[in-house]
C-alpha positions, 0 to 999 in steps of 0.5 A, a space after each residue: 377275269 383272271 382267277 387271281 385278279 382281285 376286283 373292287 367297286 372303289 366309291 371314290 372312282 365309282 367303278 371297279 379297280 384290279 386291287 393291289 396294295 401299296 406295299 406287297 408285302 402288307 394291305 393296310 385297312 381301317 374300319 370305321 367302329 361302332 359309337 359305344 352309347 347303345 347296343 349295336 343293331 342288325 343294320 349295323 352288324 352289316 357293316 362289320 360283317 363285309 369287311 370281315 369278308 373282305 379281311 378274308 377274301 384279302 388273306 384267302 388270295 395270299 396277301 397279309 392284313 393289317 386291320 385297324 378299327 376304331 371304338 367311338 367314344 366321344 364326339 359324335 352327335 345324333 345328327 351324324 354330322 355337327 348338330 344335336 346331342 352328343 351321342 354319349 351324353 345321350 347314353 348316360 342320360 338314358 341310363 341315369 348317370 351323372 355326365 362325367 369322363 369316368 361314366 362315359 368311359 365305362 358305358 363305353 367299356 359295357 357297350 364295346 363289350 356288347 359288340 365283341 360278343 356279337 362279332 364273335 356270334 357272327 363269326 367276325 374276325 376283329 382286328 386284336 386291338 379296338 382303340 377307344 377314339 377317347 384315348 387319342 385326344 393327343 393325336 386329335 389337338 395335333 391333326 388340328 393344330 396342322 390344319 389351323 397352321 395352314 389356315 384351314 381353320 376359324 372359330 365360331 361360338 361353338 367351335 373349331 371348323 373346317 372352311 371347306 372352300 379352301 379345298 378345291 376338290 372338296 367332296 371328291 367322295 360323292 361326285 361333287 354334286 350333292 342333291 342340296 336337300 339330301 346333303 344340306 339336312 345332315 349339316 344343321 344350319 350356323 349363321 356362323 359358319 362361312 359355308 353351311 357344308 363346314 364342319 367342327 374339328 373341336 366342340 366347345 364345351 365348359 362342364 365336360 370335355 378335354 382341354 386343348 389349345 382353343 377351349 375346353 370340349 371335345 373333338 369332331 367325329 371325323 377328326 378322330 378316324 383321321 387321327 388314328 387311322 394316319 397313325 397305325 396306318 400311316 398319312 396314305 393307306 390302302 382300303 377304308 370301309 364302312 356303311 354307306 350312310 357315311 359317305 356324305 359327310 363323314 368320309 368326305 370330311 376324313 378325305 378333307 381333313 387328312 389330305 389339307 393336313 398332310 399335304 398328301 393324296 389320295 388319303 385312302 386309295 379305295 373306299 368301300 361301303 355296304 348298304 342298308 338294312 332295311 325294315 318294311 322299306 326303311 332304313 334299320 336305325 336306332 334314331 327310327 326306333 325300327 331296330 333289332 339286336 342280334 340277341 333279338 334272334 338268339 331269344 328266338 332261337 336262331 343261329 346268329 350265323 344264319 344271319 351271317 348266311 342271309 348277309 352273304 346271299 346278297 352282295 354287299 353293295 345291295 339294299 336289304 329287307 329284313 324280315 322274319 320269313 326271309 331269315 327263317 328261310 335262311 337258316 334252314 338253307 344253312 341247316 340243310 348246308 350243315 346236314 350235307 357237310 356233316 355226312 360227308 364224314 370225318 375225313 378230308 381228301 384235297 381241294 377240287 381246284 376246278 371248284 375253287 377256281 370258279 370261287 374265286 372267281 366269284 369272291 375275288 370280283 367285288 366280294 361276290 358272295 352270292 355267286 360263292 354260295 352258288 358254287 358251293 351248293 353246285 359242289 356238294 350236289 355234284 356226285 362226280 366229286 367224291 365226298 373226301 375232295 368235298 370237304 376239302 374244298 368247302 372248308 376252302 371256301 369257308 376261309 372267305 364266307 365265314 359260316 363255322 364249317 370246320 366247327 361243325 360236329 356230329 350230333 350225338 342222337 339221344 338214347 331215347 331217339 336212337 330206341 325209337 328208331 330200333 323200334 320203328 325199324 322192327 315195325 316196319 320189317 313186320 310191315 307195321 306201317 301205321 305203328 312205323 308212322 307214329 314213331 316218326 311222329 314221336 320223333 319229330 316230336 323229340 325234335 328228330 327226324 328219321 329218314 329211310 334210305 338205301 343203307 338204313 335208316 338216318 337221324 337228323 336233328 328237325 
C-alpha cells in the first residue's frame, strides 16, 4: 500500500475504498450526536472517539475538514426507531420536571455540558459548534414538505410517514436483506402503516411539540440528521460516521429520505461505523442498565485517556470487552509510554521518516490504530534512533492517536522523596542493603519509586 493512499472500509459497499474527497480542497463529515436526555456511557464515548481519530488521520495526511455534529434534543424515542417513549420526555420524568419546551431544552443544555467534558477527558477534538436538532425544526418541515410533494409520504393516527416501497433500492445500507427477527423488532408493529419497514417523518403530539403544516409534534429522528447535515454540508457529502447500532434503521432511512427529497445519489459517499462495547458479553446500553460513565473511572482514579489507549488497542471495526483488569492493563502501558517520553528530555530533534512512513502505513489503511501503537513502542525501544528524532516522531504520530504527548510534564519529586533517595544512596555506598530496602519501601509508600541505574539513581511516580 502507498504510504499516502488512504483506505477506508465504507459500509454501504462492504469493502475498502482509496478515499479522496469530492472537493480537494475540503473533506466534509457529519457525526451523528449524542441525545442529551442522560449521561453519555462508555459505549457510546466509543463512537466520538473514532471519528475524532479519524478527523486526525484526514488532517495528519494534508486534507482540511470540515466536521459537523448534531446534539439530539427532540424525537428520539427509546426504541431507536418509531415506538416507545420519547427519549427526552423520559429525561424530564426521571428528574421530576414539568414536560415543556423550556425543560426539555435545559436538560438538554446540562447533559450536552456533560459531553463536552467528557470529549475534553478523552482528548476529542469536536467540531466548534454542536447544533441542537431543536433549533432546525424550519429545516425538518421543509425536508418533508419535498418528500410529501413527490408523494413519498402518507398519514397514519400518530403521524407523517415514509412509504419505503417507493424506493426501489431501499436498505442499500444493510444489503437489502435484513434477517426479518433482527430487523423487524426495532420497528413496532402499526396496522396503520402500509409497510412495517416505514418510518415517521412527524410525530403528532397535542400537548407538547412544535407546529407544522400536519399537526402539532415533533419531528422523526432521522429526519433531522438529514436536515442539518444537507444544510452545513450540502445534499451530497463525503464521510458520515456513528455506532454500528445505527445502520438498521437509522442511517438507511437518513439514505431514503435525503436522496427521494433531493433527487440526488449517493446521499453520503463512505459510511463508517465502530462496534460495540460490551460488558460480560452484552452490549454496554443505558436501556440494559449495564453501563458505566466516564466519570466512573475518574472516581476511581483512572486517566480517562487510558481508556482512549484501550480504545486504540483494537480497531475501530472490532467488538470490545470492557472489564476493569484489561483497562488497568491499559493504563499502566500508557504510563510506561509516558515514563519512556518524558526521559527522552526536553529537546525535540526531526522525524524519523522511515518510522513514520510505516505509521502511516498503518493509520492510513482503515485507521489502523493497533498497528500505529505498534510501531510506536518499535521506535521508543530502537536504540539506533537517537532520543532527540524520538521525540519527534511520537509527537508525530500523536497528531492521529491523540493520548496528550506533547502535554506531558516532568513531575517535580516531593522534598521529602528526593531526602529518602539521598539517604538510600548513603545507605548503600555503606553497603546498608537492608536499610537501602527499607527506604525504597517508604517510598513506594510515598507513591514513588527508586530505580538504580548506571548514571544514578532515577525517580519515578508508582
Amino acid at each position: 500500500m502507498n504510504s499516502n493512499e488512504l483506505k477506508l472500509y465504507n459500509t454501504l459497499s462492504r469493502e475498502k475504498e482509496v478515499f479522496s474527497p469530492l472537493n480537494p480542497e475540503e473533506v466534509r463529515m457529519y457525526t451523528c450526536g449524542p441525545t442529551v436526555y442522560d449521561y453519555v456511557h462508555l459505549g457510546n464515548l466509543r463512537a466520538y472517539v473514532f471519528p475524532d481519530v479519524l478527523r486526525r488521520m484526514l488532517e495528519y495526511a494534508g486534507l482540511q475538514v470540515k466536521q459537523e455534529m448534531n446534539l439530539t434534543d427532540v424525537g428520539h424515542l427509546t426504541s431507536d426507531a418509531d415506538s416507545g417513549e420519547d427519549k427526552m420526555t423520559k429525561g424530564l420524568l426521571r428528574e421530576g420536571k414539568a414536560l415543556t419546551l423550556e425543560n426539555m431544552r435545559k436538560l438538554a443544555d446540562f447533559y450536552a455540558e456533560k459531553f463536552k467534558e467528557d470529549a475534553k477527558n478523552l482528548n476529542v477534538k469536536l467540531p466548534l459548534v454542536l447544533r441542537f436538532a431543536s433549533d432546525y425544526i424550519k429545516e425538518d418541515v421543509e425536508l418533508v414538505k419535498k418528500l410529501e410533494e413527490k408523494g413519498y409520504i402518507y398519514k397514519t393516527g400518530d403521524g407523517i410517514y415514509f412509504n419505503t416501497s417507493k424506493m426501489p433500492d431501499y436498505g442499500t445500507l444493510w444489503g437489502g436483506k435484513r434477517d426479518a427477527d433482527k430487523s423487524q423488532a426495532r420497528i413496532a408493529e402499526n396496522p396503520e402503516k402500509k409497510n412495517q419497514k416505514d418510518f415517521a417523518l412527524w410525530k403528532f403530539n397535542s400537548k407538547i411539540g412544535f407546529p407544522s403544516p400536519w399537526g402539532k409534534g415533533f419531528p422523526g429522528w432521522h429526519v433531522e440528521c438529514s436536515a442539518m447535515s444537507m444544510k452545513f454540508l450540502g445534499e451530497q457529502f463525503d464521510i458520515h460516521t456513528g455506532g454500528i447500532d445505527l445502520i438498521p434503521t437509522h442511517h438507511t432511512n437518513e439514505i431514503a429520505q435525503s436522496e427521494c427529497a433531493t433527487g440526488k445519489s449517493p446521499f453520503v459517499r463512505v459510511w463508517l461505523h465502530s462496534e460495540h462495547v460490551d460488558v460480560g458479553g452484552e452490549r454496554m446500553a443505558k436501556s440494559g442498565g449495564n453501563f458505566l460513565k466516564l466519570g466512573s473511572l475518574i472516581e476511581k482514579g483512572i486517566n480517562p485517556l487510558a481508556y482512549r489507549f484501550w480504545l486504540l488497542m483494537a480497531h475501530y471495526r472490532t467488538k470490545m470487552n470492557f472489564n476493569w483488569e484489561a483497562l488497568e492493563g491499559a493504563e499502566n502501558a500508557l504510563k510506561r509510554l509516558y515514563k519512556l517520553y518524558i526521559e527522552l528530555g526536553e529537546a525535540s530533534g526531526t522525524i524519523d521518516l522511515k518510522y513514520q512512513e510505516t505509521f502511516r502505513k498503518h493509520v492510513f489503511d482503515d485507521l489502523d490504530t493497533p498497528g500505529g501503537l505498534t510501531v510506536l513502542w518499535d521506535l521508543l525501544k530502537d536504540e539506533k534512533v537517537s532520543n532527540l528524532d524520538k521525540k519527534a516522531t511520537v509527537l508525530d504520530f500523536d497528531k492521529v492517536l491523540g493520548l496528550g504527548f506533547a502535554d506531558l510534564k516532568e513531575e517535580i519529586v516531593p522534598e521529602k522523596v528526593m531526602k529518602l533517595v539521598e539517604e538510600r544512596e548513603r545507605a548503600r555506598k555503606g553497603k546498608d542493603w537492608k536499610r537501602s530496602d527499607e527506604i525504597r519501601k517508604r517510598a513506594n509508600d510515598l507513591g514513588y519509586n527508586i530505580e538504580d541505574t548506571s548514571s544514578g539513581p532515577k525517580v519515578s511516580k508508582i
